[in-house]
C-alpha positions in Angstrom: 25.2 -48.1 -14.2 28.1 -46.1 -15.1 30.2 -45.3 -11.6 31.6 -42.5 -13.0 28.5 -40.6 -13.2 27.9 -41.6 -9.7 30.7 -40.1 -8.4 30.7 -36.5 -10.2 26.8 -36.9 -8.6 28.5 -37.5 -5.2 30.9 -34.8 -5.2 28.1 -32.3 -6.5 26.1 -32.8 -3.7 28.9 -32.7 -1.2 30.1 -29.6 -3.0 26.5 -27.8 -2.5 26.3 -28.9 0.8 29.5 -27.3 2.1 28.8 -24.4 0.1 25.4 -23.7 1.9 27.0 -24.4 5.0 29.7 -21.7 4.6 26.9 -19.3 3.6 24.7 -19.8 6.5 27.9 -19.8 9.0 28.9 -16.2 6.7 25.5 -15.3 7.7 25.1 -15.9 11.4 28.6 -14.8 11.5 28.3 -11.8 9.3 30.4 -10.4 6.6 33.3 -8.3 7.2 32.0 -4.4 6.0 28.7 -5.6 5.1 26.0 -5.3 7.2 22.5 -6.9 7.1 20.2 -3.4 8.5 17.3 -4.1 5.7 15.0 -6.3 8.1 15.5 -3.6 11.3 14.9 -0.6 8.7 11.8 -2.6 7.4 10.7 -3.4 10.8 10.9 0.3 11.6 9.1 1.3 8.8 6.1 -1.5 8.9 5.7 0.0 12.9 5.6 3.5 11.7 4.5 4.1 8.3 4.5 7.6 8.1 7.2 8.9 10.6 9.2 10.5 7.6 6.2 12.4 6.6 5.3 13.6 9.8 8.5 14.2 10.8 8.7 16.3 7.1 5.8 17.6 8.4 7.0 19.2 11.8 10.4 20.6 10.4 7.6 22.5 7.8 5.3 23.9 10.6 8.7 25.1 12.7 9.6 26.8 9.7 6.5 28.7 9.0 6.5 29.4 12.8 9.7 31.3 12.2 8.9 33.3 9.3 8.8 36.8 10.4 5.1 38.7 10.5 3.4 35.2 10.9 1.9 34.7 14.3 -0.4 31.4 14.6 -0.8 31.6 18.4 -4.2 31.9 20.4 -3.7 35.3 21.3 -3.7 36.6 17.8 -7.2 35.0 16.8 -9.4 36.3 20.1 
């Protein structure tokens, strides 16, 4: 067996190893100016699917409640 195959092997798998460790420790760690918000953001948006739509929807009903000359309370339809 040829040793110096061996030893280019060796020092691959030592080199891959420290890399991954210095990638998990950069990511437990976290990087400096880069921030990891995807998994809370996805979280939020599994839990509430539709909150942009309703809240789309709210900001649109406020608005037509302001328009001048339209009234859309109880009083107006008895």
């Amino acid at each position: 067996m040829n040793t110096d195959r061996v030893y280019i092997v060796i020092l691959l798998v030592i080199g891959i190893i420290v890399l991954s460790n210095l990638m998990m420790f950069a990511l437990v760690r976290g990087f400096r100016g880069v921030k990891f918000d995807w998994f809370s953001k996805t979280k939020g948006n599994l839990s509430q699917p539709y909150n942009y739509e309703d809240k789309s929807l709210d900001e649109l009903r406020r608005r037509v409640e302001d328009l001048p000359g339209t009234h859309t309370s109880s009083e107006d339809e008895e």
